[in-house]
Every structure is written in C-alpha cells, then in structure tokens.
VMD Tcl script that builds the backbone (N, CA, C; Angstrom):
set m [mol new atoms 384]
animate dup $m
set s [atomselect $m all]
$s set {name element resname resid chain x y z} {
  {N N UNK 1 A 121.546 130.149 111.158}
  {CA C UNK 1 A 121.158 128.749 111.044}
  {C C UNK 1 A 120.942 128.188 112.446}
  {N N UNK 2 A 119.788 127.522 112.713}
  {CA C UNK 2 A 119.308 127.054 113.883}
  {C C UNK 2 A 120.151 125.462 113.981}
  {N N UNK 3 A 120.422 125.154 115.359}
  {CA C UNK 3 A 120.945 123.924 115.372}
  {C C UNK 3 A 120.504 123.518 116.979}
  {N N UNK 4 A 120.512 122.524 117.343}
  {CA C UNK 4 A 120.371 121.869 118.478}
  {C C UNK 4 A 120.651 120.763 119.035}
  {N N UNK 5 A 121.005 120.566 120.488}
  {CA C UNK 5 A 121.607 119.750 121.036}
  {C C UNK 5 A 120.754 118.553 121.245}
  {N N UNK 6 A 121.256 117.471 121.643}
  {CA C UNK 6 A 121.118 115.832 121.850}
  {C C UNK 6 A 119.764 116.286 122.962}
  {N N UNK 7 A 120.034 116.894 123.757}
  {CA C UNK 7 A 119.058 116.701 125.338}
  {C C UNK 7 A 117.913 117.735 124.990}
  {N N UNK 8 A 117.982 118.471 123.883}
  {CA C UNK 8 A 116.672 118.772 123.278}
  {C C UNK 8 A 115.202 117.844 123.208}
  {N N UNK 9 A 115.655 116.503 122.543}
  {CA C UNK 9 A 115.320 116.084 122.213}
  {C C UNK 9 A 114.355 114.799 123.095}
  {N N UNK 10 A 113.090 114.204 122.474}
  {CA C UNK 10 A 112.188 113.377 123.443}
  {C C UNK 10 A 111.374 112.203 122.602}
  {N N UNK 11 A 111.108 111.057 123.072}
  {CA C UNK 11 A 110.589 110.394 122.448}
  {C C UNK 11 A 109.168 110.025 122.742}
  {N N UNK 12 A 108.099 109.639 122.404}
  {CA C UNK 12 A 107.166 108.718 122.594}
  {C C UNK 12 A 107.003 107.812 122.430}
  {N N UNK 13 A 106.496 106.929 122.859}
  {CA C UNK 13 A 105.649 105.701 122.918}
  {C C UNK 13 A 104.362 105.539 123.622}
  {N N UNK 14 A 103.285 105.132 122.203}
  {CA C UNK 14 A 101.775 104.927 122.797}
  {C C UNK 14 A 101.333 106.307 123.978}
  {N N UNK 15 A 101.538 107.181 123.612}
  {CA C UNK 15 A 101.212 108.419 124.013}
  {C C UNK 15 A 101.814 108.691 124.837}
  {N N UNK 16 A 102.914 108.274 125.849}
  {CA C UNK 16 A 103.834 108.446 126.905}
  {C C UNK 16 A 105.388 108.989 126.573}
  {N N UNK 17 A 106.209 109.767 127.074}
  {CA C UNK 17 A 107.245 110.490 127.126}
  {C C UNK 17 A 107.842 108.876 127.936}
  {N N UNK 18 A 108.924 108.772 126.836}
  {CA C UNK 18 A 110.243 107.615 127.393}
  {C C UNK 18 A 111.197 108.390 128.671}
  {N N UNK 19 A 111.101 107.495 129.890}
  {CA C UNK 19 A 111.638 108.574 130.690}
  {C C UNK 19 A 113.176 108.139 130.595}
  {N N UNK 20 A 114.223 108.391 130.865}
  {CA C UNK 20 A 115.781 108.189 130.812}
  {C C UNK 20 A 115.817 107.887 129.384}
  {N N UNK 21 A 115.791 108.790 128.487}
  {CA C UNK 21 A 115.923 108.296 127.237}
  {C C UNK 21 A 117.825 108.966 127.019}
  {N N UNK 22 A 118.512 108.167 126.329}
  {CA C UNK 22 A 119.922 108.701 126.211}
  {C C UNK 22 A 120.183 108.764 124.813}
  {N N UNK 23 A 119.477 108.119 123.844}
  {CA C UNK 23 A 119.648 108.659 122.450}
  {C C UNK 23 A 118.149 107.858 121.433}
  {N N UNK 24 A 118.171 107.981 120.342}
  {CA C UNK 24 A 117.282 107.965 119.315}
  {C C UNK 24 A 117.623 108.077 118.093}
  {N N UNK 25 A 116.829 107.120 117.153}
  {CA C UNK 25 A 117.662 107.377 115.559}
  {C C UNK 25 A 116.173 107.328 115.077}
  {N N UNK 26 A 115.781 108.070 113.552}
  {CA C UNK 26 A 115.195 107.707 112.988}
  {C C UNK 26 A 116.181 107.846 111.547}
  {N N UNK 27 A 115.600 105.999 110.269}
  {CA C UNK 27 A 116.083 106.328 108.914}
  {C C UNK 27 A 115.103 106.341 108.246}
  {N N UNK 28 A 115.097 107.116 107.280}
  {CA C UNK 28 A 113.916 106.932 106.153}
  {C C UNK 28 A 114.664 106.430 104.778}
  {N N UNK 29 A 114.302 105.570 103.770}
  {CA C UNK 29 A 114.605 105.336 102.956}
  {C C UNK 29 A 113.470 105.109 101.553}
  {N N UNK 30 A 113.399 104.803 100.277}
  {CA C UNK 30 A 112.740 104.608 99.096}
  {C C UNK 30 A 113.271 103.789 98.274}
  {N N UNK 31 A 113.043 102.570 98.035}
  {CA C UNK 31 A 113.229 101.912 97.020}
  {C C UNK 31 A 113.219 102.470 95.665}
  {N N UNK 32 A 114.187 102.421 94.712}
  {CA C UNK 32 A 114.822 102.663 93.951}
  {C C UNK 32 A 114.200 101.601 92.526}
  {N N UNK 33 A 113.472 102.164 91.777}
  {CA C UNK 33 A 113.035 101.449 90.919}
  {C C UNK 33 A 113.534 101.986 89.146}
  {N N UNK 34 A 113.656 100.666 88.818}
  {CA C UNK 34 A 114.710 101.248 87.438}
  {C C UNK 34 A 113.458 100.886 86.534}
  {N N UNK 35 A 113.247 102.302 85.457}
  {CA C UNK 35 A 112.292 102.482 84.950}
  {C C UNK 35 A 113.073 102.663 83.123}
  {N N UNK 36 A 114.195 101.852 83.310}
  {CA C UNK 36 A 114.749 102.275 81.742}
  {C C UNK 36 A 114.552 101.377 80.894}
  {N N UNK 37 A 114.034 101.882 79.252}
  {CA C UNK 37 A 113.524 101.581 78.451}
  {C C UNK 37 A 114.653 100.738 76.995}
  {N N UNK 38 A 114.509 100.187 76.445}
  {CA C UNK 38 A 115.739 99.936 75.340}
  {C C UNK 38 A 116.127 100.933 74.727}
  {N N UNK 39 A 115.391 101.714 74.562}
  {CA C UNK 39 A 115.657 103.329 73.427}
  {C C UNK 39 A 116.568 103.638 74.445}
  {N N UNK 40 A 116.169 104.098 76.305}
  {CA C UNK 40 A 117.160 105.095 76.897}
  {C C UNK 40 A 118.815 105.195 76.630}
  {N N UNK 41 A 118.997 106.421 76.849}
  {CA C UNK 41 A 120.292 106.818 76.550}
  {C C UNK 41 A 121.237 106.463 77.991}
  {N N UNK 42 A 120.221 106.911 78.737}
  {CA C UNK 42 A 120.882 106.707 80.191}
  {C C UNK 42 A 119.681 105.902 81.639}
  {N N UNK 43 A 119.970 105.795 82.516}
  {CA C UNK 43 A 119.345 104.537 83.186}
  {C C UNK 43 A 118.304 105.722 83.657}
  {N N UNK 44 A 116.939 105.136 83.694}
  {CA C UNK 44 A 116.003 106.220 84.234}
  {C C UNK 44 A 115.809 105.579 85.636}
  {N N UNK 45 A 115.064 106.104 86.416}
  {CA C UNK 45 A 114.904 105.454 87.839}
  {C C UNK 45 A 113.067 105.988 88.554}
  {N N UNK 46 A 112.464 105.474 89.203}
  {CA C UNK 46 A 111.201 106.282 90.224}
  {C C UNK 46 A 111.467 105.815 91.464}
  {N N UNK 47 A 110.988 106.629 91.938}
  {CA C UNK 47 A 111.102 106.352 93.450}
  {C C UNK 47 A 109.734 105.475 94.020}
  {N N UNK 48 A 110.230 104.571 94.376}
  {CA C UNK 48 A 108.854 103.488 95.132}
  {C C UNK 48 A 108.648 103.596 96.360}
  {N N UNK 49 A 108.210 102.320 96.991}
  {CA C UNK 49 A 108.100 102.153 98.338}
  {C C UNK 49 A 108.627 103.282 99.822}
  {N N UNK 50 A 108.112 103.590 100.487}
  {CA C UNK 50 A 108.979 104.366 101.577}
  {C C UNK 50 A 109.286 103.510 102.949}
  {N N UNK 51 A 109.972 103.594 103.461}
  {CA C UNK 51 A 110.021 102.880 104.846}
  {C C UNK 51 A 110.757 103.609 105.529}
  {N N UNK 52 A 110.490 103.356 106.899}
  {CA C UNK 52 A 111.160 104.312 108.245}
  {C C UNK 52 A 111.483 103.329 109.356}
  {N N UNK 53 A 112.842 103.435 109.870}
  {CA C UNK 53 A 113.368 102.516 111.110}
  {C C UNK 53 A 113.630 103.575 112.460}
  {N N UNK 54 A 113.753 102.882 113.136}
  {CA C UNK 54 A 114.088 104.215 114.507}
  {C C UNK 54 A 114.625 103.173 115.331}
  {N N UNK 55 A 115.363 103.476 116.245}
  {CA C UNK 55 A 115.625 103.172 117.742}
  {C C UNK 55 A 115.414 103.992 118.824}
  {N N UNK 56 A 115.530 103.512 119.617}
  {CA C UNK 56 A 115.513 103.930 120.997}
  {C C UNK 56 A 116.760 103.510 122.387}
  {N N UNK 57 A 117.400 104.465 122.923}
  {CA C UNK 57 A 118.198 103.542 123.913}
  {C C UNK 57 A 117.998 104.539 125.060}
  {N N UNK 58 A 117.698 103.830 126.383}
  {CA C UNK 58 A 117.615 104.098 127.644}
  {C C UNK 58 A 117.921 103.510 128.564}
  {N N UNK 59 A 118.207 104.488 129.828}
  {CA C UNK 59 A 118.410 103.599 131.319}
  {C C UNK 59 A 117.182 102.820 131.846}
  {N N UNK 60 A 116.676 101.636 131.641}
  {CA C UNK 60 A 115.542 100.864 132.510}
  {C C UNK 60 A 115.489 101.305 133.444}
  {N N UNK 61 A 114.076 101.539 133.211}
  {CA C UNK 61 A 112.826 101.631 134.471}
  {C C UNK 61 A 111.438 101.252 134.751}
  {N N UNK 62 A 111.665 100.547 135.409}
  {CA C UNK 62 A 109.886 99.378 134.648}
  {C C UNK 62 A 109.272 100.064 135.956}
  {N N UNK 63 A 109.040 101.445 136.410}
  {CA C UNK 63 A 107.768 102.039 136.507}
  {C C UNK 63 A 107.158 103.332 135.657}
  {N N UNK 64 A 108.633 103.219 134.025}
  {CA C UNK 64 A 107.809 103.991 133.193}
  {C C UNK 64 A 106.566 103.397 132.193}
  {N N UNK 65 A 105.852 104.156 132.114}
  {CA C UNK 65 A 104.521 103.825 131.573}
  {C C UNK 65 A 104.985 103.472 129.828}
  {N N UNK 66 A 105.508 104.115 129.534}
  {CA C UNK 66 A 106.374 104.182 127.684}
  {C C UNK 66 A 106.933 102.771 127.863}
  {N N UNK 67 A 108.650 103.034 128.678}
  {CA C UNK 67 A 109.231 101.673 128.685}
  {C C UNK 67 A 108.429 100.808 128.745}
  {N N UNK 68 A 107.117 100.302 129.766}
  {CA C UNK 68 A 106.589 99.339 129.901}
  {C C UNK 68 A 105.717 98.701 129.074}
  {N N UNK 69 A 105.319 99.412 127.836}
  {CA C UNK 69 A 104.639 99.485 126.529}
  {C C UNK 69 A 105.259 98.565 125.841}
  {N N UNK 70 A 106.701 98.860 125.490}
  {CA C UNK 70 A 107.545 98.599 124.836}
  {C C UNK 70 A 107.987 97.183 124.555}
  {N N UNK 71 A 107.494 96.481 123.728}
  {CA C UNK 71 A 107.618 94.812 123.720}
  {C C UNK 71 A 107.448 94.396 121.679}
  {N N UNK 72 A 108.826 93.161 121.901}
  {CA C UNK 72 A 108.667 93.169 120.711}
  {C C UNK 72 A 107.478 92.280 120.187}
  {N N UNK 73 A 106.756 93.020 119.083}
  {CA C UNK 73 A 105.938 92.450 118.119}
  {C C UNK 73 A 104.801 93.371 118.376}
  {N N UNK 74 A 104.777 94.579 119.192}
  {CA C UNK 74 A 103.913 95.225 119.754}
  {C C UNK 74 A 103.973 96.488 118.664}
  {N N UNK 75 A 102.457 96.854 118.073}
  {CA C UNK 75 A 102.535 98.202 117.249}
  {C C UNK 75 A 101.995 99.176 118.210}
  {N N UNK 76 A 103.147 100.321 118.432}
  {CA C UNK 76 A 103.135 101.358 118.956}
  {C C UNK 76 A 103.135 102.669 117.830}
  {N N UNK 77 A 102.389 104.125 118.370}
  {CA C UNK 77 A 102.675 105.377 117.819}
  {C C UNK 77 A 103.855 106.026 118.523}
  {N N UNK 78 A 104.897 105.987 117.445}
  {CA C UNK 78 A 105.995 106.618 117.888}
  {C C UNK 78 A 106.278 107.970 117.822}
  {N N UNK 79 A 106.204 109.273 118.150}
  {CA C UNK 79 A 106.365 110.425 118.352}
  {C C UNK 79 A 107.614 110.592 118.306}
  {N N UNK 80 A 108.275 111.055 117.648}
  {CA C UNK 80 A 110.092 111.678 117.885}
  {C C UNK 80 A 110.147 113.375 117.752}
  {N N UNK 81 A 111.082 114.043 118.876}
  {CA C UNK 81 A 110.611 115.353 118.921}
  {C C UNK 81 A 111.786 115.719 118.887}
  {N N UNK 82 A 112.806 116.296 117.810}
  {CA C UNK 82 A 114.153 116.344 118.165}
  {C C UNK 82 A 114.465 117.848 118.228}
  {N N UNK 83 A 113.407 119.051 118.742}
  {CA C UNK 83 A 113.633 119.875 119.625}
  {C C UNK 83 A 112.864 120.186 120.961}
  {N N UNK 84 A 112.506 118.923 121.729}
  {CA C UNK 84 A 111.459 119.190 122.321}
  {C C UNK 84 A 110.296 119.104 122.046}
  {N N UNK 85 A 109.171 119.956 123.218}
  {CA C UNK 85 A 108.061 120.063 122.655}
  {C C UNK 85 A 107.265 121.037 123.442}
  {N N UNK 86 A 107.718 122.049 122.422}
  {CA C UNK 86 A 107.435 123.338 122.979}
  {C C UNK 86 A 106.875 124.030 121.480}
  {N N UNK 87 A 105.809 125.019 121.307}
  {CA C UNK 87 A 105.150 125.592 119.853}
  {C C UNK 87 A 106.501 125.502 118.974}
  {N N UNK 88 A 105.704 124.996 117.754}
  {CA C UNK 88 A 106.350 125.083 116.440}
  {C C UNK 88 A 108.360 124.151 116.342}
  {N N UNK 89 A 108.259 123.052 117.202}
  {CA C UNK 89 A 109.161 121.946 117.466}
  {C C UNK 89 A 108.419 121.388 116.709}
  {N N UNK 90 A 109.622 121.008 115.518}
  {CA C UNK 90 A 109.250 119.618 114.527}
  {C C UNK 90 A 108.987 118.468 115.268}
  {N N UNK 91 A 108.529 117.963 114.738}
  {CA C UNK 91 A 107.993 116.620 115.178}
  {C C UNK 91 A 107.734 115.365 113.867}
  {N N UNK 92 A 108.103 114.109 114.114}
  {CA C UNK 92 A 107.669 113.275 113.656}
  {C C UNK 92 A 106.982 111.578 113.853}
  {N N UNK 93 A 105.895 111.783 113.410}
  {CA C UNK 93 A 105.268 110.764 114.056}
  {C C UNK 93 A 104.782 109.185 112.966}
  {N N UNK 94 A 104.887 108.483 113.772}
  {CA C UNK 94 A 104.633 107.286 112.577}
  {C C UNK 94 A 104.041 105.830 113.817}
  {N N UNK 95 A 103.570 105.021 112.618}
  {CA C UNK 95 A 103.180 103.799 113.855}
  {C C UNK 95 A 103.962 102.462 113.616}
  {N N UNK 96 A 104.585 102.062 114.086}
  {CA C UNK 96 A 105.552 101.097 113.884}
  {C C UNK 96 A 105.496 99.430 115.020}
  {N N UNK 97 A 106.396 98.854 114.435}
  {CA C UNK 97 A 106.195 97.682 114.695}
  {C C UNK 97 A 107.378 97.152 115.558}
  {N N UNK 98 A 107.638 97.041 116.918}
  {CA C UNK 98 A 109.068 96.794 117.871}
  {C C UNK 98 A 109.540 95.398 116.952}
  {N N UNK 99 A 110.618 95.910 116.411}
  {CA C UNK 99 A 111.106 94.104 115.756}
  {C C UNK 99 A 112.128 93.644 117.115}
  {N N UNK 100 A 112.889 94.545 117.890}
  {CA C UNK 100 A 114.044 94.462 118.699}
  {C C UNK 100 A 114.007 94.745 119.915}
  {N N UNK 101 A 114.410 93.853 120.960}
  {CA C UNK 101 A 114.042 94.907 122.795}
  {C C UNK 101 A 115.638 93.905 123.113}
  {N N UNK 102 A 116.292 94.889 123.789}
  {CA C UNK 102 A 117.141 94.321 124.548}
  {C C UNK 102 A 117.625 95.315 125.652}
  {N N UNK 103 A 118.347 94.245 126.843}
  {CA C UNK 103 A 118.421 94.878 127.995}
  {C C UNK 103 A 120.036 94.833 128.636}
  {N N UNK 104 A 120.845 95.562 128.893}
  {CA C UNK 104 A 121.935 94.662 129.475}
  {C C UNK 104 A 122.300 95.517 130.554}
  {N N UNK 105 A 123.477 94.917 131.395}
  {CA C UNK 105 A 123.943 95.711 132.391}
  {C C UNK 105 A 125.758 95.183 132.696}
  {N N UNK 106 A 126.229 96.371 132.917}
  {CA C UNK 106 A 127.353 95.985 133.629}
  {C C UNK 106 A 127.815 96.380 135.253}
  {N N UNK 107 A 128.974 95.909 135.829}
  {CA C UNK 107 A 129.330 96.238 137.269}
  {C C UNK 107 A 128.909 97.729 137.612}
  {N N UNK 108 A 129.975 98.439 136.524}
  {CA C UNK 108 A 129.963 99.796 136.521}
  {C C UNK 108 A 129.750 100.335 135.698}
  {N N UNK 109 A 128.240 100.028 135.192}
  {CA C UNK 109 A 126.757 101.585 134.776}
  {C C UNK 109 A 125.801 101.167 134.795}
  {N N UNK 110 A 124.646 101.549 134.474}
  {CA C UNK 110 A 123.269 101.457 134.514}
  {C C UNK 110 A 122.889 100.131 133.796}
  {N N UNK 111 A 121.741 100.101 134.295}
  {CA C UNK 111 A 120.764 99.124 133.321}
  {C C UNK 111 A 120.324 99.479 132.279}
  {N N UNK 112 A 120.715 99.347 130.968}
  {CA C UNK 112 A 120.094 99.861 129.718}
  {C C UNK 112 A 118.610 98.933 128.837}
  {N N UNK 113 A 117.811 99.919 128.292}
  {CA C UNK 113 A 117.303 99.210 127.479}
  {C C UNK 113 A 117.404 99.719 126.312}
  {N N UNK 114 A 117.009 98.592 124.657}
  {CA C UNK 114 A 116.933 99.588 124.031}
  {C C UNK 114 A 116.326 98.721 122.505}
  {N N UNK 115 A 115.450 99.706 122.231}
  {CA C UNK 115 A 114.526 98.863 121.045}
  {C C UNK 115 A 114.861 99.165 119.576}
  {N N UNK 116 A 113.991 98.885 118.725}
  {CA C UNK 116 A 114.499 99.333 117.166}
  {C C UNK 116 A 112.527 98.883 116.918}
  {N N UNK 117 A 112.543 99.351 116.139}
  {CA C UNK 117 A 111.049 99.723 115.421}
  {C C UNK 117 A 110.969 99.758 113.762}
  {N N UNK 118 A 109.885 99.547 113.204}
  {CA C UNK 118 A 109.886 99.565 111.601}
  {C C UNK 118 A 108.501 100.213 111.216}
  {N N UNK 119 A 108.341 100.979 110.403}
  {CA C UNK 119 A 107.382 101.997 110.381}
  {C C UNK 119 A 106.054 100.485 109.950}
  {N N UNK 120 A 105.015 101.021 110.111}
  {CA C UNK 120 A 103.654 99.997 109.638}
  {C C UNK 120 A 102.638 101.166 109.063}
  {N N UNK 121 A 103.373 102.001 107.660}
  {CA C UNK 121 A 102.789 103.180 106.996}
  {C C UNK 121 A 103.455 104.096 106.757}
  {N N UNK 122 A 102.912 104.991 106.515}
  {CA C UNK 122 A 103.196 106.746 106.149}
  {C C UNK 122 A 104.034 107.487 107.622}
  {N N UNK 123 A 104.921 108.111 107.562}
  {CA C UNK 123 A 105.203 108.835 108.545}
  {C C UNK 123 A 105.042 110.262 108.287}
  {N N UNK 124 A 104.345 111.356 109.362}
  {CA C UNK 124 A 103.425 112.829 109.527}
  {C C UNK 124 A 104.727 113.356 109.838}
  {N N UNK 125 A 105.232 114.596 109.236}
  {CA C UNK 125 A 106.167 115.687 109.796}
  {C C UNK 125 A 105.020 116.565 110.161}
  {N N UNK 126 A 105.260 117.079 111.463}
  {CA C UNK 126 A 104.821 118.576 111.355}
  {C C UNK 126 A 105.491 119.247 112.846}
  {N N UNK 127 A 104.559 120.503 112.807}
  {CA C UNK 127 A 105.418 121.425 114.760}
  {C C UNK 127 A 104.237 120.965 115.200}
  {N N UNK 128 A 104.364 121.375 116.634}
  {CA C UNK 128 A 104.400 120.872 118.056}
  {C C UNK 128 A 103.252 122.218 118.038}
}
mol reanalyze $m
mol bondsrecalc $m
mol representation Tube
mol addrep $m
C-alpha cells in the first residue's frame, strides 16, 4: 500500500505553484436527497448536488506570483497535487471562488497567509 508524506504535496493557483505552502485541505460533499415514497418500507435517498471546499495556508510572500493572485471574490483554477508532480501523481483540479484571505503574524514566527475557496463546478481527478 502506497502512502505519502505532507511535503509531497503542492498547490496551484491560476497556473502558478504556491511558494511556502505549509498545508492544504480539500472537502467534497453531495447533498442528500430523500426520495421516499408512502408505500416505502424504508427511507430511500439520491445523491444531488456536488460541492468542493479547499484551503490553503502559507508563509507570505508578496513576490509570489500564486500568493499574489490570491484575493477574495477572485475565481481562480485550483490544482491540488498531493504527490507532487511528477508522471502519473494524482491530481485534482477545479475552479473556485476565494470566499476567505487572511493574514497574521506573531513576535516569534512567520507571517502567515491563508485562504479557503468553494468550487464554481465539476472538479477533474486525474495523473500528472
């Protein structure tokens, strides 16, 4: 069984590699539609709607070309590569909508940024 680590992994934005990226989420979910009839014996259900959320969190750097993309209300193609991207690395790609950007800092660590996104369609699995 194949498995892989956190620093495998890479993001896009608008065709650019996020540089200091320190983690990433994508969720997918389906609305749940109840399809039961008076006769049924038991509750029937279909699956509806799909939607996909993601984040992003990194050390700021506003001379990356990605980070600098990155603004809320802005639809970006998000690329998520969670082995890299090297032949036959899954990949998933979708185009989404920044609902979230925030930035903070303390004494002692970095400047972080870090967004959240909402799919605007279908999201593509495939390799690299």
């Amino acid at each position: 069984v194949a498995s892989h680590t956190g620093s495998e992994g890479l993001v896009q934005a608008g065709g650019n590699t996020i540089a200091e990226l320190t983690s990433w989420t994508l969720s997918a979910s389906a609305e749940v539609i109840d399809a039961t009839i008076l006769s049924s014996a038991a509750k029937v259900t279909k699956a509806g709607t799909k939607s996909y959320t993601g984040s992003i969190e990194c050390f700021w750097d506003e001379t990356d070309t990605a980070q600098s993309a990155i603004f809320e209300g802005e639809e970006l193609t998000f690329l998520l590569l969670p082995e890299g991207n090297t032949g036959g690395d899954v990949s998933w790609s979708l185009s989404g909508i920044v609902d979230s950007l925030e930035f903070g800092a303390a004494v002692d660590g970095m400047v972080t940024a870090s967004a959240s996104f909402a799919s605007n369609g279908a999201i593509t699995r495939s390799t690299v």
